[in-house]
MIVOPA-232607 format. One record per residue (C-alpha): x, y, z; residue in one letter. Coordinates in pm, 1 decimal. Example, Ala and Ser with C-alpha at 12.3 -4.5 7.8 and 13.67 -1.06 7.14 Angstrom:
1230.0:-450.0:780.0:a
1367.0:-106.0:714.0:s
This chain:
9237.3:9692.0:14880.1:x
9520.0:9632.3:15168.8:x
9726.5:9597.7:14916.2:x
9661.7:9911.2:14732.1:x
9665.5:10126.4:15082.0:x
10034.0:9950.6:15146.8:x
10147.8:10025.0:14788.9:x
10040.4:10341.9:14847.0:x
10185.8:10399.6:15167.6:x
10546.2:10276.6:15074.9:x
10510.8:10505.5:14788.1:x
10455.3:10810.5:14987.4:x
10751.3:10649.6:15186.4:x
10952.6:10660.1:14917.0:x
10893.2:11039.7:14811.5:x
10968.8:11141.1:15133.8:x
11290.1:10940.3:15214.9:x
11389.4:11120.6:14805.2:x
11318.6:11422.0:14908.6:x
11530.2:11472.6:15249.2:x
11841.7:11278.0:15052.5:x
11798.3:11633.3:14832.2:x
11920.8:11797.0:15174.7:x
12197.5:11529.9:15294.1:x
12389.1:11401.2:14989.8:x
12592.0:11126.0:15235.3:x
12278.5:10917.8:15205.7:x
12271.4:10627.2:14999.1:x
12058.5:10523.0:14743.1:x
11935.5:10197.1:14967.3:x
11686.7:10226.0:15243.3:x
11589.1:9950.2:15446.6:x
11321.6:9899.8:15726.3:x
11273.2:9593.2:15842.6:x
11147.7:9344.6:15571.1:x
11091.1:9669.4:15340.7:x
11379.4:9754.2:15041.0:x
11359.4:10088.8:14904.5:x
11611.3:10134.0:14645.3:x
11653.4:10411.5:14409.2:x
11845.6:10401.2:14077.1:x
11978.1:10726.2:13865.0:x
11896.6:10997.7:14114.0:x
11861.2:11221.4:13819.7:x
11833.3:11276.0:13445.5:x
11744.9:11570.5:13252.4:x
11668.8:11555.0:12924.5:x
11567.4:11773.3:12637.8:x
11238.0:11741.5:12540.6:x
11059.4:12037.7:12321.7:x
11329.2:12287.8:12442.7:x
11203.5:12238.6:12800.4:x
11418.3:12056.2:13080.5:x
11239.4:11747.5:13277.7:x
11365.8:11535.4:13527.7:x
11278.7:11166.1:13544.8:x
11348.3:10892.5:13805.7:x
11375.7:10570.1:13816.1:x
11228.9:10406.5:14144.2:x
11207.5:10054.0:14259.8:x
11034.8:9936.3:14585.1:x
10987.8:9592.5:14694.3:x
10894.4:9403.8:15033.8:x
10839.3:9053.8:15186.9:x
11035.8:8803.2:15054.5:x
11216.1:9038.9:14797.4:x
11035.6:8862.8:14440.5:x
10955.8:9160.9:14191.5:x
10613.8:9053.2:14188.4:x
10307.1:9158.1:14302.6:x
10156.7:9479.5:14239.6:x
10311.7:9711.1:13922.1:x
10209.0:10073.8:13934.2:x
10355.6:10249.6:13670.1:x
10254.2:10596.9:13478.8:x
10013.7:10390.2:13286.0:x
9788.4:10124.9:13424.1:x
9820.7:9955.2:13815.5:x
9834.6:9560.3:13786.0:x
9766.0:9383.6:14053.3:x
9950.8:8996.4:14084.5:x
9905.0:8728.5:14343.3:x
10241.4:8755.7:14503.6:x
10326.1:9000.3:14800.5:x
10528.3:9278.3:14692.6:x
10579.1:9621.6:14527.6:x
10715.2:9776.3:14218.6:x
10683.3:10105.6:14120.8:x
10866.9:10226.4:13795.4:x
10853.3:10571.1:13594.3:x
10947.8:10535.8:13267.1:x
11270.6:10753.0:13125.4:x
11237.3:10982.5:12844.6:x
11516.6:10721.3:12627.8:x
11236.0:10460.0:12631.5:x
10983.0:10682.6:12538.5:x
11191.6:10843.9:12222.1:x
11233.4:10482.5:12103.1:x
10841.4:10352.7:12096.9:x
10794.1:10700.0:11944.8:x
11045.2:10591.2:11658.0:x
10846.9:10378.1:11371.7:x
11052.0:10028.2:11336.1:x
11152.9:10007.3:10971.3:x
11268.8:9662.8:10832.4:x
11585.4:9656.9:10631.7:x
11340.3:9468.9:10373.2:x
10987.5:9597.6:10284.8:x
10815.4:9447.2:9992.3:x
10541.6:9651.7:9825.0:x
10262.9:9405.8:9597.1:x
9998.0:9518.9:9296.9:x
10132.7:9870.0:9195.2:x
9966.5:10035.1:8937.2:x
10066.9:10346.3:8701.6:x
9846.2:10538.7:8445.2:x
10000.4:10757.3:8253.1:x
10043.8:10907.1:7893.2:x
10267.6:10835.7:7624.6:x
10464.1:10960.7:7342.8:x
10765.0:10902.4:7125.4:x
11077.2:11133.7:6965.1:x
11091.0:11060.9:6605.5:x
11476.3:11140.4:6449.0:x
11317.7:10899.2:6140.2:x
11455.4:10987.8:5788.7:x
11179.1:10915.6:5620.3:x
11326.8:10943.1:5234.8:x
11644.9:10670.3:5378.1:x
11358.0:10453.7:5562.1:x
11169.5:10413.5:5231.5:x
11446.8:10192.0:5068.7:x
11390.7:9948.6:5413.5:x
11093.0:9742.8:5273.7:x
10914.8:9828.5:5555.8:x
10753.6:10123.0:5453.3:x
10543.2:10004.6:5143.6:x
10289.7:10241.1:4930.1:x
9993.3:10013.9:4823.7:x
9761.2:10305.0:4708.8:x
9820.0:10605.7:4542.4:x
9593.4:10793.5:4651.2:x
9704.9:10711.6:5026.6:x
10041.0:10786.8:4943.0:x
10299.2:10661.3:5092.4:x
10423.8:10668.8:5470.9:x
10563.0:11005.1:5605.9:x
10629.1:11194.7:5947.9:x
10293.7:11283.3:5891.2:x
10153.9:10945.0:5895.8:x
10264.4:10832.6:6214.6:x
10136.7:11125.8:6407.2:x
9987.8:10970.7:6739.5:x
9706.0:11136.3:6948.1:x
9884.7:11235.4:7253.8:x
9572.5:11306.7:7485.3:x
9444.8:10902.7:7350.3:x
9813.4:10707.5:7409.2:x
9828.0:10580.5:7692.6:x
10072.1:10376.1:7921.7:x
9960.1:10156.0:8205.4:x
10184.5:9955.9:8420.1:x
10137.7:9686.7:8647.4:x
10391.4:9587.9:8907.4:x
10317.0:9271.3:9085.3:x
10610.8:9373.9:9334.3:x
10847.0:9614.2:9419.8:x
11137.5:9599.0:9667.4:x
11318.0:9847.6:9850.7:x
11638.2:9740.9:10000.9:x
11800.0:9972.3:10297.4:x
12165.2:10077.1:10247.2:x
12216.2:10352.0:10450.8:x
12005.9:10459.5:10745.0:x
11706.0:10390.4:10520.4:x
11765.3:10754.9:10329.0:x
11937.2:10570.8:10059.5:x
11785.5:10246.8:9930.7:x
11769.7:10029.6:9634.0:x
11428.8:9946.8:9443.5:x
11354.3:9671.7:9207.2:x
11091.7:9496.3:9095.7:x
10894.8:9268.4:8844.7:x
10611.6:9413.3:8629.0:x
10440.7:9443.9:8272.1:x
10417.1:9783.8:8095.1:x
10178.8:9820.4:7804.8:x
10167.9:10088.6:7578.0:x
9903.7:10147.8:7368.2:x
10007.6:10437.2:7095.7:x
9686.5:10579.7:6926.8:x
9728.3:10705.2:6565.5:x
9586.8:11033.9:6404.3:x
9575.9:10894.7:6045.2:x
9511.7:10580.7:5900.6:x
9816.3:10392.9:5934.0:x
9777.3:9969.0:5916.5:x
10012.6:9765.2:6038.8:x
10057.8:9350.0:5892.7:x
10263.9:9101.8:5984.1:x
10189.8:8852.7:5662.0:x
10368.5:8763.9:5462.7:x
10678.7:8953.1:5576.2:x
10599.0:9282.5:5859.7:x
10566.9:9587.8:5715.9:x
10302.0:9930.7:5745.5:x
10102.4:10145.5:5519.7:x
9847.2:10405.0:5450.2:x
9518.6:10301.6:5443.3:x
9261.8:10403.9:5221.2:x
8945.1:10420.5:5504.3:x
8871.7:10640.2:5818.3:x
8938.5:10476.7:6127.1:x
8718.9:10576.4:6468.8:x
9004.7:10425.5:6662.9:x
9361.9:10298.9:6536.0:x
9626.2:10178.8:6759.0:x
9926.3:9959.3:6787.1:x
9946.4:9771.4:7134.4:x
10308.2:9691.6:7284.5:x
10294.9:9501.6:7630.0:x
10697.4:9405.1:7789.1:x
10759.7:9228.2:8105.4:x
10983.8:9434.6:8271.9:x
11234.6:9435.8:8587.4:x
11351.9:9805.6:8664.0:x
11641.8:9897.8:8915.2:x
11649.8:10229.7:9092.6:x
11834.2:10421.0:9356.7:x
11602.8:10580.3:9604.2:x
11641.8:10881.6:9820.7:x
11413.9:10920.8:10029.9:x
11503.5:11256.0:10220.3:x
11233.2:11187.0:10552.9:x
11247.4:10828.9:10639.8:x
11046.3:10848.5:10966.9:x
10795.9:10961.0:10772.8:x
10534.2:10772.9:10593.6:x
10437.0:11022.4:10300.2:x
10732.1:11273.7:10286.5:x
11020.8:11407.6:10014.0:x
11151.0:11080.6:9846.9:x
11286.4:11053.8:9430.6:x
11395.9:10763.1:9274.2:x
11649.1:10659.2:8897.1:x
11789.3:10389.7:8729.4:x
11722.5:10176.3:8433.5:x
11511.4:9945.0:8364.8:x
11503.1:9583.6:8119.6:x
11173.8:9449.2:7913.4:x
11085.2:9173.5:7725.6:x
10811.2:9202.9:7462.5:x
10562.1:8964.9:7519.1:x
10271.2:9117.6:7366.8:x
10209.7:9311.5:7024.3:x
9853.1:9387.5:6812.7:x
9716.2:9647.8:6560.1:x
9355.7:9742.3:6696.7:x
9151.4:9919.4:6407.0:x
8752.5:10013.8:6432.9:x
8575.8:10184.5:6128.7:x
8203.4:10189.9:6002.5:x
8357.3:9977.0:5691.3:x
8499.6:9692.4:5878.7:x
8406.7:9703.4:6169.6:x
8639.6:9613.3:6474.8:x
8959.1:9472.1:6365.7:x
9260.0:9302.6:6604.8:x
9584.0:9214.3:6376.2:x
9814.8:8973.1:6574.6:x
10162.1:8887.5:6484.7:x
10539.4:8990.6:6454.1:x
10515.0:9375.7:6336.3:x
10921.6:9366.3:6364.8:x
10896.5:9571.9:6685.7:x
11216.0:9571.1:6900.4:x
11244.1:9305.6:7139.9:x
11400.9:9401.9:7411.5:x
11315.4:9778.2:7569.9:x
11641.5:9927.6:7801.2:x
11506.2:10234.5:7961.7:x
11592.1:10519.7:8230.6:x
11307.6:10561.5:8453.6:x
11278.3:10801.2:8717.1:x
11039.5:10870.6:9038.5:x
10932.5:11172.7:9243.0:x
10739.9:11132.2:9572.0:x
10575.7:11438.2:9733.2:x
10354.5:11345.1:10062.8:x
10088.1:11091.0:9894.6:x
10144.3:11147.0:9517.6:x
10372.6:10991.7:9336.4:x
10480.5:11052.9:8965.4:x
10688.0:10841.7:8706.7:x
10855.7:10905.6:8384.8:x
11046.8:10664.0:8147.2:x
11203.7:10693.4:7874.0:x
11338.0:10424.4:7627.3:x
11714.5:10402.9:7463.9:x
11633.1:10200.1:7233.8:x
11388.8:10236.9:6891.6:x
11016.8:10111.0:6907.6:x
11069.4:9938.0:6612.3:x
11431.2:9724.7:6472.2:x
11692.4:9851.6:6280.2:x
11619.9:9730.7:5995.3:x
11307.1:9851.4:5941.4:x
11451.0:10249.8:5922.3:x
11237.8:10374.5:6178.5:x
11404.7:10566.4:6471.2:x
11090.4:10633.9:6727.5:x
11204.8:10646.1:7066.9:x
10907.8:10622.1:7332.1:x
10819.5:10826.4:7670.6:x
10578.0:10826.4:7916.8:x
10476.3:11038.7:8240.5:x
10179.0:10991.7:8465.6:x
10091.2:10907.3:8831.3:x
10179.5:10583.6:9083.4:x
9956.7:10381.2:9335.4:x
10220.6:10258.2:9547.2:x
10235.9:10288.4:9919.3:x
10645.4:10417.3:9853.9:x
């Protein structure tokens, strides 16, 4: 409690001995009395803060055998040490800007993203060429044989759903502009209006079927590694303005025709169904506060060359990610 009272006291001390150097600028920033220091550092800084002018100090006191320990009084807490001696500190406003500032790491590694989204694809197919191929084989007449028609997908039923296991976003500049990449696997699951079968035996090739299906779709799953350039327009900020493009590379390492009817029940056709592959695609994202949306879209053709077809996939929907 002495202690206190003295730290007090010498703080009072202080004010005072600050406030008549205001009237006689030929004193120094030192006072001494006795075995008591009083020194003062930066007699004054204004600084900016919310369009209103402040003025901070910087004040050191210290007594006995000069140590900087003791007891700490500062604008926060009083801390009271075993030693004898004073120190009282105010913080400036420079120190205070920079804990207000949220320390970003020129690294940050983002795990487990997810995407779920719909998905499509541009047919420029000439079906009367792609006939010739081989691939496109009639094995009923009354099905007839495979047409624009036939390959119709329900839109509101394809999906894509993406799983990134990681994503990286490397600062460049000042973290506005960064680079992304990543390692994931996309699957695409394209859901057919008609009855369209796909076989892989003995040589790949599709048809029209002669029953009703309940549900008929061809499954597509690539391991993929995309690169983008990001922008992201309020950096200090955890959810602000932030879009994303580049191009991305997959691998196919999945493919099955899925086919349910009251006939046959529930179906799964594995196999090569000669899709392409490799995928190359440009990919895009858009960040606005906590949502997040995605869109790809594929240069190459769904299926190979040879097989005539010239269906180029999409897809659009809405990213978990925490950037």
């Amino acid at each position: 409690m002495k202690r206190m009272t003295m730290a007090a006291l010498l703080s009072i001390a202080a004010i005072t001995a600050m406030a008549q150097e205001k009237n006689d600028d030929s004193k120094t920033d030192t006072i001494k009395a006795g075995n008591f220091i009083i020194i003062k550092k930066n007699k004054e800084k204004e600084v900016a803060d919310s369009n209103q002018h402040k003025t901070y100090r910087n004040l050191r006191i210290h007594f006995g055998d000069g140590e900087s320990q003791g007891i700490k009084i500062t604008n926060d807490s009083v801390q009271e040490k075993p030693h004898i001696g004073v120190n009282v500190h105010f913080n400036n406003q420079d120190d205070i800007l920079k804990k207000r500032k949220r320390k970003q790491s020129n690294i940050s590694t983002n795990w487990w993203i997810m995407d779920l989204g719909f998905a499509n694809f541009r047919d420029n197919t000439n079906y009367t060429a792609a006939q010739s191929s081989g691939y496109l084989k009639t094995l009923n007449a009354t099905a007839g044989p495979v047409t624009k028609n036939s390959m119709a997908l329900n839109t509101g039923k394809s999906s894509n759903v993406n799983i990134w296991i990681f994503t990286q976003k490397l600062n460049i500049t000042q973290h506005v502009l960064n680079l992304k990449y990543g390692l994931g696997l996309e699957m695409y699951n394209y859901r057919y209006d008609k009855n369209l079968s796909y076989r892989s035996s003995p040589n790949a090739f599709i048809f029209n079927d002669t029953i009703n299906f309940s549900k008929n779709k061809i499954y597509a799953g690539y391991l993929t590694v995309p690169f983008m350039i990001n922008v992201n327009a309020t950096p200090h900020k955890r959810n602000g303005l932030s879009f994303s493009a580049g191009v991305s590379a997959g691998y196919l390492v999945g493919e099955h025709d899925k086919q349910i009817s009251a006939e046959r029940g529930k179906q799964h056709y594995y196999g090569t169904f000669n899709l392409q592959p490799w995928r190359v695609a440009l990919i895009g994202e858009l960040g606005l506060g906590p949502v997040r949306l995605y869109g790809s879209y594929s240069l190459n053709a769904f299926h190979n060359e040879s097989t005539g077809l010239q269906q180029y996939p999409y897809a659009i929907g809405v990213r978990f990610s925490n950037w």
